[in-house]
C-alpha positions as CSV (number, residue, x, y, z in Angstrom):
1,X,99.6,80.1,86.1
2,X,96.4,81.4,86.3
3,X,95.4,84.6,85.7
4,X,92.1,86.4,87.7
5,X,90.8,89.3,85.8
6,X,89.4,92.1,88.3
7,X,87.3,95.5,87.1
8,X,87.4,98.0,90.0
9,X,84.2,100.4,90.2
10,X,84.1,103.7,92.4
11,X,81.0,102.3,94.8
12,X,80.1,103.7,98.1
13,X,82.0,102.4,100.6
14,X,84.9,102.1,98.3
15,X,85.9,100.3,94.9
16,X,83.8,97.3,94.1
17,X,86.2,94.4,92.8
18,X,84.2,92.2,90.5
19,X,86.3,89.1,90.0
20,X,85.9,87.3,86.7
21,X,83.9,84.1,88.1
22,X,84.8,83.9,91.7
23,X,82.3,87.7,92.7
24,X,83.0,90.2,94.5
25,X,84.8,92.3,97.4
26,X,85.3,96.1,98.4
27,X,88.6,97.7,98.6
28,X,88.7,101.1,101.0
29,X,91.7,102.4,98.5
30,X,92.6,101.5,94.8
31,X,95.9,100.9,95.9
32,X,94.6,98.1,97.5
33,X,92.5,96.6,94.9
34,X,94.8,94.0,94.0
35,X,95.7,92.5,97.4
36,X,92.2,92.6,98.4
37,X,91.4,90.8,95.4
38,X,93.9,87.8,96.2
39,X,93.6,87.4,99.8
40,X,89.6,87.7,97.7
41,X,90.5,85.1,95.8
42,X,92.7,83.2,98.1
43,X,90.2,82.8,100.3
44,X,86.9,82.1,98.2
45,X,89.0,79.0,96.6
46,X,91.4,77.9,98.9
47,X,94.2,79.0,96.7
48,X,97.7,79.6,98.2
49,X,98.3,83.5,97.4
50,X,101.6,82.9,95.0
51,X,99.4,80.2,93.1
52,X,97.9,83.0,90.3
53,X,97.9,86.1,89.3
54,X,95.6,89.1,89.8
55,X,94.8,92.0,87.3
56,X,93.0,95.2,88.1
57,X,91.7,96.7,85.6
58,X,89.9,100.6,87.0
59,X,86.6,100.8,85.2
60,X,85.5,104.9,85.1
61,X,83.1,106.8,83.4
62,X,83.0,107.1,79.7
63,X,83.7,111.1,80.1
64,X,86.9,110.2,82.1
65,X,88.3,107.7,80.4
66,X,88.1,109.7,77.7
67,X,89.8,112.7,79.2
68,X,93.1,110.7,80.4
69,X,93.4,109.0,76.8
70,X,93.6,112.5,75.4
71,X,95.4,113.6,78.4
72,X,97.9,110.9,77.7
73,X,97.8,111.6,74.2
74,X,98.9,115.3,75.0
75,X,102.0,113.8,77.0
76,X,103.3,111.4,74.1
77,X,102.9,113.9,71.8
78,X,105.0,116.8,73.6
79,X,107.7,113.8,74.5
80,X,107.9,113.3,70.3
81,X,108.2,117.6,70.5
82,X,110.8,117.6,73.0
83,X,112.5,114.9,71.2
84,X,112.6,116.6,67.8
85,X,113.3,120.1,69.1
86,X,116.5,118.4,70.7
87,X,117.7,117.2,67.6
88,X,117.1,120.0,66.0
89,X,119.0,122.2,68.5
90,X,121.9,119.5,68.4
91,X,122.3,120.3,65.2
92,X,122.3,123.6,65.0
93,X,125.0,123.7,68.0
94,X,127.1,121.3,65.8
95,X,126.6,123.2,62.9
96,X,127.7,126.4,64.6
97,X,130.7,124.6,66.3
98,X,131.6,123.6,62.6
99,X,131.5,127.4,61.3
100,X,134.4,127.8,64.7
101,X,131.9,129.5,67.1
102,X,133.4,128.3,70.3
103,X,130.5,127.2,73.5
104,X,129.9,130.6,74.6
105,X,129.4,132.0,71.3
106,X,126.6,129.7,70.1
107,X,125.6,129.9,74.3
108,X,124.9,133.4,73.2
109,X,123.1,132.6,69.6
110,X,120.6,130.0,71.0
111,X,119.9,131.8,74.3
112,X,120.7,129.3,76.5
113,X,123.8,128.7,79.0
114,X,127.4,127.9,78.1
115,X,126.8,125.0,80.7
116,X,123.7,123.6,78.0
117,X,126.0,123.7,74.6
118,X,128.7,121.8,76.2
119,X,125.6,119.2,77.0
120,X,124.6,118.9,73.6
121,X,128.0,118.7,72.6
122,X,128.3,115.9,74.8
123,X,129.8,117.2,77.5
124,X,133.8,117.6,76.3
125,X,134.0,113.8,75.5
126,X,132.5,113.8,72.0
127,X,133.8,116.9,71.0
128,X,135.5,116.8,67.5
129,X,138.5,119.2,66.5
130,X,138.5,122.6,67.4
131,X,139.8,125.7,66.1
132,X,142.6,127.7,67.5
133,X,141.2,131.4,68.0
């Protein structure tokens, strides 16, 4: 199948769609960049519409692009935070549990709810042995 490469340019009535050797078109909205670009297409070759593919790429400026890659950046790198303060705080609550705190106990060591240690305990159905007391 073939594949039509589109870059889509903030212009002034719009976003410019310049299509990789078949020109160009105006879409009002970037959420209509792509099926401008194949009815575009569609039309300037007499293809039928399920006959290729279309990919948009959004072409900003330098300055922006920039922004949203470290913007983006920011966001993977809190996920990887997020992700390794959980397992961190799994293991605390499972080393607790081992010492025989019971839920509301370590609740009351990590600051958080009852309701959040029997989460990272997995809920009741992973819990190992407990002691009486």
């Amino acid at each position: 199948m073939r594949t039509f490469r589109v870059q889509a340019r903030r212009g002034d009535e719009g976003w410019d769609l310049h299509v990789e050797g078949v020109g160009t078109a105006v879409a009002g909205r970037l959420t209509r960049a792509e099926a401008v670009a194949r009815e575009y297409v569609a039309a300037a070759l007499g293809l039928a519409g399920d006959s290729f593919a279309v990919e948009v790429a959004v072409v900003l400026d330098p300055e922006t692009e920039h922004m949203i890659h470290r913007a983006r950046e920011a966001s993977r790198s809190a996920a990887r935070a997020q992700r390794e303060a959980a397992r961190q705080t799994r293991a605390v609550v499972d080393r607790l549990r081992r010492q025989g705190l019971n839920g509301r106990e370590i609740a009351r060591c990590l600051g958080v709810s009852p309701q959040r240690v029997s989460q990272l305990l997995g809920g009741g159905s992973k819990r190992g042995p407990t002691r009486a007391g």
